[in-house]
C-alpha positions as CSV (number, residue, x, y, z in Angstrom):
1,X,150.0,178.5,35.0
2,X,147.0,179.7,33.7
3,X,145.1,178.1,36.2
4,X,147.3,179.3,39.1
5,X,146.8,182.5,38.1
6,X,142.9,181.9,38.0
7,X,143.4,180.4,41.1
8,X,145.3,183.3,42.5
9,X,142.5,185.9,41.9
10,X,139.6,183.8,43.1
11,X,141.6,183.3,45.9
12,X,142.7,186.7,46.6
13,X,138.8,187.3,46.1
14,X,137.2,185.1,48.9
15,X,140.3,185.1,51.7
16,X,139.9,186.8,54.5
17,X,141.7,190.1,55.0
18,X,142.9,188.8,59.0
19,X,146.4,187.7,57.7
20,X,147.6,191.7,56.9
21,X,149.6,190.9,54.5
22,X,147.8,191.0,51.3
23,X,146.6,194.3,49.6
24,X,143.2,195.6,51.3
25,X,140.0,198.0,49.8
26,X,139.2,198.2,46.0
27,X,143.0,197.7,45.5
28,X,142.5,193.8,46.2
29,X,139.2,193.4,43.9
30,X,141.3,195.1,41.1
31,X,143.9,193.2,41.5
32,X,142.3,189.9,42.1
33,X,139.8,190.9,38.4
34,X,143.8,191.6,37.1
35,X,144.5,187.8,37.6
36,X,141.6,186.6,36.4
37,X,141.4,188.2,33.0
38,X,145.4,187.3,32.8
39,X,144.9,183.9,33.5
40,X,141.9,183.5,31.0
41,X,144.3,185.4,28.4
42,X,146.9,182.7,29.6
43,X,144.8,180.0,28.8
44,X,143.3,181.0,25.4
45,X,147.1,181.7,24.2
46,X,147.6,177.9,25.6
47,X,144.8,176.4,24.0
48,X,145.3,178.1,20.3
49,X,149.4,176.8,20.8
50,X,147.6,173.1,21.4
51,X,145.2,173.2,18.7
52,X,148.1,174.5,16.1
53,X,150.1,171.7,16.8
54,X,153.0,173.6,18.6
């Protein structure tokens, strides 16, 4: 999931803005930086759960 979400915002980042669906202006950039960082947190919280042994 982590990587979806990484995924997500790089994606929301370099797609075109033709389809008029997804959010436009700074609204997209914040949103797409949102992802990001959450799938980076998602990750880190993965990786600790790993090396623990959960």
């Amino acid at each position: 999931m982590a990587m979806a979400y990484m995924g997500g915002g790089i994606g929301l980042i370099a797609s075109s803005q033709s389809f008029g669906f997804l959010p436009t202006g700074v609204f997209r950039y914040i949103l797409a930086v949102l992802l990001i960082i959450y799938g980076l947190f998602r990750g880190f919280r993965a990786y600790q759960r790993y090396r623990d042994g959960e």
